[in-house]
N, C-alpha and C positions, 0 to 999 in steps of 0.2 A: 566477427560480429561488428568490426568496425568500430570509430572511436567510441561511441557513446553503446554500451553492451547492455545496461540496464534499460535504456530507454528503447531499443532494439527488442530487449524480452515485455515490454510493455506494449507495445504495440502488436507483437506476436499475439499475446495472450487478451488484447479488448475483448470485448462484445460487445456486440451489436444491440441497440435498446432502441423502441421506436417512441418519439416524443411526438402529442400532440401541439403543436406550438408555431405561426398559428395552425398549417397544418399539419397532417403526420408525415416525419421523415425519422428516418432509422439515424442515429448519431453514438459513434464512438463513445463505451464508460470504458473506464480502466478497472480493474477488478482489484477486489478489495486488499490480494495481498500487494500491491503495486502500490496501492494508495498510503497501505500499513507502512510499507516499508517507506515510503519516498517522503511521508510524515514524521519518519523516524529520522532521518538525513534531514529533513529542514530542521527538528527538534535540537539534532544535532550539532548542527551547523550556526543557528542560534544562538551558543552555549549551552544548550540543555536547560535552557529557562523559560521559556514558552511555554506558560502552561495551557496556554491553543492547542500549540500543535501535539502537547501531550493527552490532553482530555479527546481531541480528533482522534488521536490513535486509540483509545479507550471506546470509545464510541461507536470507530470500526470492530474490533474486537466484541462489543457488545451484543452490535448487529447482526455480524455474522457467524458468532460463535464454535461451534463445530466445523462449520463447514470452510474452516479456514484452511487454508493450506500449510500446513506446519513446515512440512519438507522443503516448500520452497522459501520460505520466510529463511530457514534453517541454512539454502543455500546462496541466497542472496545476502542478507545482513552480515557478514563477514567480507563477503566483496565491497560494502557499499560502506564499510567501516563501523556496522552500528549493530554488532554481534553482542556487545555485553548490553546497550539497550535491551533486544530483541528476547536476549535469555532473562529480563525481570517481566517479561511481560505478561500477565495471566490469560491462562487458557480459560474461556467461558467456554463448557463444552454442555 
């Protein structure tokens, strides 16, 4: 996957969203558990004092509730070093 693997599965897994702005073009989101996790690593990274980047992670979690990918949060966040975050985090289902 080459040096950077997280940001390789980030780009795999975009979608495509079409923004009007001013006109419409389709432009790259990262989905939400990319965002969860890469939130988690700046929170991280931080010291774990940002309560930004912690309440953003709350926020995603809120929004997308269920429809989060556990599995992969589950397989990423021990690569990305931020596994005992990842396990306080609550499931809104």
């Amino acid at each position: 996957m080459g040096k950077y693997p997280f940001g390789a599965a980030q780009l795999r897994r975009k979608r495509m969203t079409k923004v009007d702005f001013p006109s419409e073009v389709e432009v790259p989101v990262a989905n939400a558990e990319d965002v969860l996790l890469a939130k988690l690593r700046w929170y991280d990274r931080g010291g774990r004092s940002s309560e930004r980047q912690w309440n953003d992670v709350l926020g995603v979690l809120r929004m997308q509730g269920a429809a989060i990918d556990w599995e992969y949060i589950e397989e990423w966040a021990p690569r990305l070093g931020v596994a005992d975050l990842a396990a306080q985090l609550p499931r809104f289902d």
